[in-house]
PDB file of N, CA, C and O in Angstrom:
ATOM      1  N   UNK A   1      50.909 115.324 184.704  1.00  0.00           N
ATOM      2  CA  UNK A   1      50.466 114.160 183.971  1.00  0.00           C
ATOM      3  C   UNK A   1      48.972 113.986 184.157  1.00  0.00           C
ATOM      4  O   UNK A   1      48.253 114.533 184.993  1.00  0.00           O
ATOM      5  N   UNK A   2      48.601 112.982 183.070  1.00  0.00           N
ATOM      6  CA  UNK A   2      46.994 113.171 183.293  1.00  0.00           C
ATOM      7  C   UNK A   2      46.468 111.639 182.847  1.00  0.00           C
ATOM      8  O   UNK A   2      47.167 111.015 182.049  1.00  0.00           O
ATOM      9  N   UNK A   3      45.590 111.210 183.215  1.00  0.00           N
ATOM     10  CA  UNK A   3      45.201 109.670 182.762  1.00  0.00           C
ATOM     11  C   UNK A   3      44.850 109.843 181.124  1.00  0.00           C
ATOM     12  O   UNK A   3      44.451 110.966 180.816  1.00  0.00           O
ATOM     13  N   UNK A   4      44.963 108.774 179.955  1.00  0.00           N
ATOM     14  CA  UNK A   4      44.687 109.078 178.931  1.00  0.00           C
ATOM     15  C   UNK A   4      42.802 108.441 179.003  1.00  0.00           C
ATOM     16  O   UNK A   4      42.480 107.426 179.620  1.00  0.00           O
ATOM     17  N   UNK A   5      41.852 109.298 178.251  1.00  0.00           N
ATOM     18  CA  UNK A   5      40.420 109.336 178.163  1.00  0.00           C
ATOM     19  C   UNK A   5      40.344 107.649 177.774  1.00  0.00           C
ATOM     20  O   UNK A   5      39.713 106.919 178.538  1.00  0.00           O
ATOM     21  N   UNK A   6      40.831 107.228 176.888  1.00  0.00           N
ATOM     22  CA  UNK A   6      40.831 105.815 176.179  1.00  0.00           C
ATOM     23  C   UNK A   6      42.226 105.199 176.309  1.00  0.00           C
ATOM     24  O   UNK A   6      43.248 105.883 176.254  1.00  0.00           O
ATOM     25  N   UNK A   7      42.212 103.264 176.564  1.00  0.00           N
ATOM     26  CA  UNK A   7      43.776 102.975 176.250  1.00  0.00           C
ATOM     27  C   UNK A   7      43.174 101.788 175.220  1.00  0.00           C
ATOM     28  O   UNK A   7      42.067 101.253 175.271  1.00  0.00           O
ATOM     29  N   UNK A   8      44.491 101.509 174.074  1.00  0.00           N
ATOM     30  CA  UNK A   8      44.155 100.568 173.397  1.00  0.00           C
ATOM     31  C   UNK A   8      45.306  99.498 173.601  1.00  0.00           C
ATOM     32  O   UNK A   8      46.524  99.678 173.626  1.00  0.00           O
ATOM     33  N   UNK A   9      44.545  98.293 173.744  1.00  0.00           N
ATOM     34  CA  UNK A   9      45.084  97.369 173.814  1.00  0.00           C
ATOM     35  C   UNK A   9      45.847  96.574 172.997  1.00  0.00           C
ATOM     36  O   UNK A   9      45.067  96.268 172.095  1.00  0.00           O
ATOM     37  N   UNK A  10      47.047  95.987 172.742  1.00  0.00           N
ATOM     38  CA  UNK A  10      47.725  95.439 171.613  1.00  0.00           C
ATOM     39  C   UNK A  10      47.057  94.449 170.548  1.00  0.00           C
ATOM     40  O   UNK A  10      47.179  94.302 169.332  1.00  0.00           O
ATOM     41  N   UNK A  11      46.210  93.764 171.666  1.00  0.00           N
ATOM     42  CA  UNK A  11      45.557  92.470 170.621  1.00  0.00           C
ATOM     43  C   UNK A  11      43.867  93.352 170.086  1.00  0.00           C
ATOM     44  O   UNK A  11      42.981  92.527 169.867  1.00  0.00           O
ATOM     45  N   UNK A  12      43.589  94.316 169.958  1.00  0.00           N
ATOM     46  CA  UNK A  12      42.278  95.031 169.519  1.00  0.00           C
ATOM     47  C   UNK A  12      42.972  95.028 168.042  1.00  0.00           C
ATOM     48  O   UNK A  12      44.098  95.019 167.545  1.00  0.00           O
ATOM     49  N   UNK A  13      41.736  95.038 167.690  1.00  0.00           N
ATOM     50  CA  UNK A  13      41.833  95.465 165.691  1.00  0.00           C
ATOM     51  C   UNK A  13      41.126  96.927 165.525  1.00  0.00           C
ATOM     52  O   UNK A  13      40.314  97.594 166.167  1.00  0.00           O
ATOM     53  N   UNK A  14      41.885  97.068 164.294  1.00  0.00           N
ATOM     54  CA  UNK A  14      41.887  98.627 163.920  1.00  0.00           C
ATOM     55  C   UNK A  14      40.386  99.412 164.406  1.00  0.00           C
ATOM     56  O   UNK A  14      40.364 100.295 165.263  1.00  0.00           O
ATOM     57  N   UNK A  15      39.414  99.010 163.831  1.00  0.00           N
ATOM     58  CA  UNK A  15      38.113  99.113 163.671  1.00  0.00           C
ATOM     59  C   UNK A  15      37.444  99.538 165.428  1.00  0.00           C
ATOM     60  O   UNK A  15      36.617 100.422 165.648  1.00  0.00           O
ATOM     61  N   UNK A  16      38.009  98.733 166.360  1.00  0.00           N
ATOM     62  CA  UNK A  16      37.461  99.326 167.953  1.00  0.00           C
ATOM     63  C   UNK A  16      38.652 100.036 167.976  1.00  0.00           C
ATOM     64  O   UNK A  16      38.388 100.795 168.910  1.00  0.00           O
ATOM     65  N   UNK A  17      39.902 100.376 167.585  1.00  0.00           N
ATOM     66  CA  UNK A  17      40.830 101.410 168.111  1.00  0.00           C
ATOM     67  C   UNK A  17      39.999 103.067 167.353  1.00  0.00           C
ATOM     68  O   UNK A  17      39.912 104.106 168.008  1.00  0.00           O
ATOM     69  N   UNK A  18      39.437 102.899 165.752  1.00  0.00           N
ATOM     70  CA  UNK A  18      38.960 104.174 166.053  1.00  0.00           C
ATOM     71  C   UNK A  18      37.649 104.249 166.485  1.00  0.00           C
ATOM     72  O   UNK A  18      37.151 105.373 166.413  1.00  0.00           O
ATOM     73  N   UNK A  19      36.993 103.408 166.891  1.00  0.00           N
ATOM     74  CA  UNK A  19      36.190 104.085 167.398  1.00  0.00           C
ATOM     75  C   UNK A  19      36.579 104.870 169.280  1.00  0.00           C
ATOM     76  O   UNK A  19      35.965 105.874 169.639  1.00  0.00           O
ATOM     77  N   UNK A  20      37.495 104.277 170.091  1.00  0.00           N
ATOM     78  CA  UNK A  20      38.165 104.432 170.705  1.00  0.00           C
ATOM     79  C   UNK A  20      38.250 105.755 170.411  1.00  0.00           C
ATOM     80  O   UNK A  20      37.513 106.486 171.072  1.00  0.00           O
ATOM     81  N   UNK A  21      39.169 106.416 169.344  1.00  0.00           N
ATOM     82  CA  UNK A  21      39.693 107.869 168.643  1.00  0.00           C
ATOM     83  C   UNK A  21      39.035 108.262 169.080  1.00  0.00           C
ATOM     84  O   UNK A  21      39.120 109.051 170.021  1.00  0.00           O
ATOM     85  N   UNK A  22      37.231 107.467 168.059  1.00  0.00           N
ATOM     86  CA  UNK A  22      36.276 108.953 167.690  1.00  0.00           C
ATOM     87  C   UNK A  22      35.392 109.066 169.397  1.00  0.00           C
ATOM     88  O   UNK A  22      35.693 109.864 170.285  1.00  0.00           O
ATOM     89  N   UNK A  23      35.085 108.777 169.414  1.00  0.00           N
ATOM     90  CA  UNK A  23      34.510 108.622 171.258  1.00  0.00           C
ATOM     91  C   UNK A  23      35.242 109.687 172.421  1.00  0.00           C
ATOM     92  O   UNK A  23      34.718 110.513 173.169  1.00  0.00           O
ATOM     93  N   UNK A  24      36.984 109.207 172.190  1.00  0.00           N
ATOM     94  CA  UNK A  24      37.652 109.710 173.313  1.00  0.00           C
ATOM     95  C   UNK A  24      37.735 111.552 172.455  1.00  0.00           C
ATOM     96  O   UNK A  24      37.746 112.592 173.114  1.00  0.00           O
ATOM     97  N   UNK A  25      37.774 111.491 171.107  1.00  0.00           N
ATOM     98  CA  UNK A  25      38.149 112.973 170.640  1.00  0.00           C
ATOM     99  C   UNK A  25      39.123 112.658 170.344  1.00  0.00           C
ATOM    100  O   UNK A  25      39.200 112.857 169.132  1.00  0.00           O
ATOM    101  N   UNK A  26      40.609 111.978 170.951  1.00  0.00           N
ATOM    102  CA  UNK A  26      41.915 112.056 171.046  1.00  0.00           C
ATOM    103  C   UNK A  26      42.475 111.875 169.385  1.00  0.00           C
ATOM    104  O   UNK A  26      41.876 111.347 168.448  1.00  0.00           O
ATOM    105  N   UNK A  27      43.320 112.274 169.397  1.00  0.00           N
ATOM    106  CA  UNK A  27      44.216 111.962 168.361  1.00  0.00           C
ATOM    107  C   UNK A  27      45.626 110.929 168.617  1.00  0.00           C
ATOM    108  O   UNK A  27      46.308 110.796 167.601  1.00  0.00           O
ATOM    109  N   UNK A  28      45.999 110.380 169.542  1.00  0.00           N
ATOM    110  CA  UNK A  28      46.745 109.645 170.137  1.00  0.00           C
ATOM    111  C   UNK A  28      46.464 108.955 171.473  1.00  0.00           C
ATOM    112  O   UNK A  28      46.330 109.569 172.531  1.00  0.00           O
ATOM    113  N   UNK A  29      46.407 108.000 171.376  1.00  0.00           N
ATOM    114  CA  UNK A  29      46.190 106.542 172.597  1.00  0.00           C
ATOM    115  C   UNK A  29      47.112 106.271 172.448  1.00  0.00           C
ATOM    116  O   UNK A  29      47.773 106.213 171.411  1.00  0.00           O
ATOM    117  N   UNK A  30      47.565 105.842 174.387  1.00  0.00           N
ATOM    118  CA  UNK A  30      48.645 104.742 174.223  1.00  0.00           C
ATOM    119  C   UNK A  30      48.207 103.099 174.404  1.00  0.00           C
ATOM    120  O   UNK A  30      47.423 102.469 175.114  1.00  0.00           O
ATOM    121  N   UNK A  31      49.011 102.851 173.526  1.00  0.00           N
ATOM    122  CA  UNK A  31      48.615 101.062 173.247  1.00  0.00           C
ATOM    123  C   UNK A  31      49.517 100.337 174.780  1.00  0.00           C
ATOM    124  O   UNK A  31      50.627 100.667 175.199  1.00  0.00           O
ATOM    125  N   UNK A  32      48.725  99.462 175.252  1.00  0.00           N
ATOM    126  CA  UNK A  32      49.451  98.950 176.333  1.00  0.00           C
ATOM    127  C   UNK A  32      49.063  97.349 176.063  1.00  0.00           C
ATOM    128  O   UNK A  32      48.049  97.123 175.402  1.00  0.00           O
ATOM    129  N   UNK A  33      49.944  96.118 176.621  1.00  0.00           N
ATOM    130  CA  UNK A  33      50.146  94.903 176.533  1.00  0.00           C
ATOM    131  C   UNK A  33      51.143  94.446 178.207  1.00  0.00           C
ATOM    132  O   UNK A  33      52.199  94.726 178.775  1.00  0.00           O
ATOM    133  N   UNK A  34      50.130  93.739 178.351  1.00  0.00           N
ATOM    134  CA  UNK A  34      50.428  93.152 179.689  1.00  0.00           C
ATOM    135  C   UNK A  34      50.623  94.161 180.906  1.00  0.00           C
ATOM    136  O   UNK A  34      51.460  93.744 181.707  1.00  0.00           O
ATOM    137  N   UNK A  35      50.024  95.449 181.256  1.00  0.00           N
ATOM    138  CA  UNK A  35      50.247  96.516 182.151  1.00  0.00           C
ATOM    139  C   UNK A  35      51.235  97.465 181.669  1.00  0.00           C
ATOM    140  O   UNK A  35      51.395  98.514 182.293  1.00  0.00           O
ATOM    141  N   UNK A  36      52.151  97.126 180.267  1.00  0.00           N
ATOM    142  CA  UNK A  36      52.945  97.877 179.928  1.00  0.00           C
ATOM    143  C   UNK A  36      52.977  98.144 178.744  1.00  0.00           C
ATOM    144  O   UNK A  36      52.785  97.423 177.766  1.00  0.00           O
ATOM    145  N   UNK A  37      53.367  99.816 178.873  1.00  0.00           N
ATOM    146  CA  UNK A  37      53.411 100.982 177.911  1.00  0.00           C
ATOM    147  C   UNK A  37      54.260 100.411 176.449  1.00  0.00           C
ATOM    148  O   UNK A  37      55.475 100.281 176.299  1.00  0.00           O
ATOM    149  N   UNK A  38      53.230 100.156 175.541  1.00  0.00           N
ATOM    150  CA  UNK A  38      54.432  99.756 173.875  1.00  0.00           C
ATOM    151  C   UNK A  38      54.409 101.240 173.290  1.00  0.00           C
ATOM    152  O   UNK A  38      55.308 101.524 172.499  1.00  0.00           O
ATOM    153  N   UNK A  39      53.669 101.998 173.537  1.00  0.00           N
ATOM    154  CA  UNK A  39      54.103 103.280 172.461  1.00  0.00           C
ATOM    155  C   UNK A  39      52.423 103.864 172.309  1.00  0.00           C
ATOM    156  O   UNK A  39      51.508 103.601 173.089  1.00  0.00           O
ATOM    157  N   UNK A  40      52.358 104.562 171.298  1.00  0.00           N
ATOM    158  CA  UNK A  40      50.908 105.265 170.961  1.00  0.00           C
ATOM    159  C   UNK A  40      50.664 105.098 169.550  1.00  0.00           C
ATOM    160  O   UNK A  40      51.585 105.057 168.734  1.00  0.00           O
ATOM    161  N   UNK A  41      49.106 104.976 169.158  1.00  0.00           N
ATOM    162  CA  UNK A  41      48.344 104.679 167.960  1.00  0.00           C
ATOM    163  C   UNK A  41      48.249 106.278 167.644  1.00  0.00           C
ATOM    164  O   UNK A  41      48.107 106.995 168.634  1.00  0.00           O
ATOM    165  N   UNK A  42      48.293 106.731 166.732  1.00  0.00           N
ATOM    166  CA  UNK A  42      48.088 108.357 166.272  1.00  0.00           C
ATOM    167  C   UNK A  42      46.940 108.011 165.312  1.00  0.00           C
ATOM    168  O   UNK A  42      47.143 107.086 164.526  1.00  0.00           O
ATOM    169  N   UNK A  43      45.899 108.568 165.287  1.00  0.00           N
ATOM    170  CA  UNK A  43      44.735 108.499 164.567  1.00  0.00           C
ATOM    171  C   UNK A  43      45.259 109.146 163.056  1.00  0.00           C
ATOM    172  O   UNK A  43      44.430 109.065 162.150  1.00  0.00           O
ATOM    173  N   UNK A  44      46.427 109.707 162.771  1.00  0.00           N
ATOM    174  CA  UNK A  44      46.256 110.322 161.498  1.00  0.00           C
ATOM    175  C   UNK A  44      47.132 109.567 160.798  1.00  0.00           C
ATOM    176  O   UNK A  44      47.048 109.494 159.572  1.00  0.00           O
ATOM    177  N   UNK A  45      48.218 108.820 161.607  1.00  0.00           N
ATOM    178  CA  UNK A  45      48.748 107.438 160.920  1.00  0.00           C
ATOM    179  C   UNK A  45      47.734 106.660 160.687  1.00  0.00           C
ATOM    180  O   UNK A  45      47.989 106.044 159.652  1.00  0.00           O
ATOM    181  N   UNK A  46      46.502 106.297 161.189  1.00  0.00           N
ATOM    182  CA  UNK A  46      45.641 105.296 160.786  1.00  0.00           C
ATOM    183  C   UNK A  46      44.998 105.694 159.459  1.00  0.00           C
ATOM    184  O   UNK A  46      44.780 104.805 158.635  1.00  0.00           O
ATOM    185  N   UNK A  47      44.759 106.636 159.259  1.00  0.00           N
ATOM    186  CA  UNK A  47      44.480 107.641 158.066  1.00  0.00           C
ATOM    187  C   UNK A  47      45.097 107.292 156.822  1.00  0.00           C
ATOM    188  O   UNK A  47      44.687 107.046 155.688  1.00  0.00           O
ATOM    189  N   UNK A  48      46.199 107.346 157.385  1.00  0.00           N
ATOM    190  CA  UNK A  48      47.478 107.982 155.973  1.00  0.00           C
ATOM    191  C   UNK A  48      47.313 106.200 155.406  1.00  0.00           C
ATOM    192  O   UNK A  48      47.096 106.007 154.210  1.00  0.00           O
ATOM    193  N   UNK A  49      47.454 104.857 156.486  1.00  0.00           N
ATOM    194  CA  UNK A  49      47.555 104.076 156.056  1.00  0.00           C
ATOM    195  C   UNK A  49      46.643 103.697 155.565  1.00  0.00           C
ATOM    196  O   UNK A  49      46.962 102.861 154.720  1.00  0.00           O
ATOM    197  N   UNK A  50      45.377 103.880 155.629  1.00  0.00           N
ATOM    198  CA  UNK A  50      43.695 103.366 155.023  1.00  0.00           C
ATOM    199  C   UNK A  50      43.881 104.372 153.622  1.00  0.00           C
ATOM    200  O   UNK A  50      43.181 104.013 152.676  1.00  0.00           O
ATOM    201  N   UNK A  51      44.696 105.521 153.400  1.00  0.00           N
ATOM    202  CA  UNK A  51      44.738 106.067 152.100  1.00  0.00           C
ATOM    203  C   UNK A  51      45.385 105.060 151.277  1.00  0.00           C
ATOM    204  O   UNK A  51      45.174 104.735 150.108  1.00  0.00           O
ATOM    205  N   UNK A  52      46.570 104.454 152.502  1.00  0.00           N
ATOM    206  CA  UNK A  52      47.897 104.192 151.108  1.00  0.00           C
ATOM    207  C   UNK A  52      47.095 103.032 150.637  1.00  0.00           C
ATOM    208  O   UNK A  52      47.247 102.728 149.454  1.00  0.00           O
ATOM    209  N   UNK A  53      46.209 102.280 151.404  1.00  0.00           N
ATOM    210  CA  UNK A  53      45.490 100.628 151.103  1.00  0.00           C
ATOM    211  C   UNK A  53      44.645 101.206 150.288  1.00  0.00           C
ATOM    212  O   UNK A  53      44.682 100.723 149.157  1.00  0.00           O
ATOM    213  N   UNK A  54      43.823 102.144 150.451  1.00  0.00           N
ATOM    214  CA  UNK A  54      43.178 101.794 149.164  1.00  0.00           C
ATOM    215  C   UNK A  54      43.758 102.335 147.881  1.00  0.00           C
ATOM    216  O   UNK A  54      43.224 101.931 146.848  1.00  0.00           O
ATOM    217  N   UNK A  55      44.809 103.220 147.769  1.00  0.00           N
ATOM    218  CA  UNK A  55      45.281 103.763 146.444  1.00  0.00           C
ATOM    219  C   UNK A  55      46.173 102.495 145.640  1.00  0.00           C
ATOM    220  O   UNK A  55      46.375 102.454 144.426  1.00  0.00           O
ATOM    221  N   UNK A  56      46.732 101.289 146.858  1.00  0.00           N
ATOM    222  CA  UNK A  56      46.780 100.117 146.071  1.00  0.00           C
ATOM    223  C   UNK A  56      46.027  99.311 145.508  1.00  0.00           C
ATOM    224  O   UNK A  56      46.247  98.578 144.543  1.00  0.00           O
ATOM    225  N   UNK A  57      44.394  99.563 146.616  1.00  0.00           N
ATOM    226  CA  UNK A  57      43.828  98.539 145.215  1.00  0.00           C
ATOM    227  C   UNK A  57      43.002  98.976 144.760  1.00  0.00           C
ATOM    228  O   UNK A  57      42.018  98.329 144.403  1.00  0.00           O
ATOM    229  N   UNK A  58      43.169 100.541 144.592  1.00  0.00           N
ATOM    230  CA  UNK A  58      42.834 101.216 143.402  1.00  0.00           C
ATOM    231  C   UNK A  58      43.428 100.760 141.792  1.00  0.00           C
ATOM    232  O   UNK A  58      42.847 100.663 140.711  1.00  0.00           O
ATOM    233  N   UNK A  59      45.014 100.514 142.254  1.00  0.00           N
ATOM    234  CA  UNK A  59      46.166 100.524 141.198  1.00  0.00           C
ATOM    235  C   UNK A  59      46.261  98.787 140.269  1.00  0.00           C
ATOM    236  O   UNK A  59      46.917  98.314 139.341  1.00  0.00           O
ATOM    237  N   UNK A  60      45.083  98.287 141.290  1.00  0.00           N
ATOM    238  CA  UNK A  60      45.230  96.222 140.656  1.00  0.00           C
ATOM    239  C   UNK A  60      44.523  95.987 139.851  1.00  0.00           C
ATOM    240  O   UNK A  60      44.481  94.852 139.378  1.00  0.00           O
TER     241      UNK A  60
END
């Protein structure tokens, strides 16, 4: 096991989580809330979802 380079915190907004990404290199942080582990942010889910937002308001 190995410490992760960056952790993101539950209450942070998108915008310091990638820079978090771009800084650490990583492609996955784990998000933690109150000392404990909720799961991991994947930088290419953040992606896919900033595509799907703007191809909606591309579509209005």
């Amino acid at each position: 096991m190995y410490s992760p380079p960056k952790i993101i915190f539950s209450r942070e907004n998108m915008q310091l989580d990638m820079k978090k990404h771009e800084r650490s290199g990583a492609w996955n942080l784990p998000v933690v809330e109150n000392n404990t582990y909720l799961g991991f942010v994947s930088k290419a889910k953040i992606f896919t979802a900033y595509r799907k937002k703007l191809q909606r308001q591309k579509e209005e």
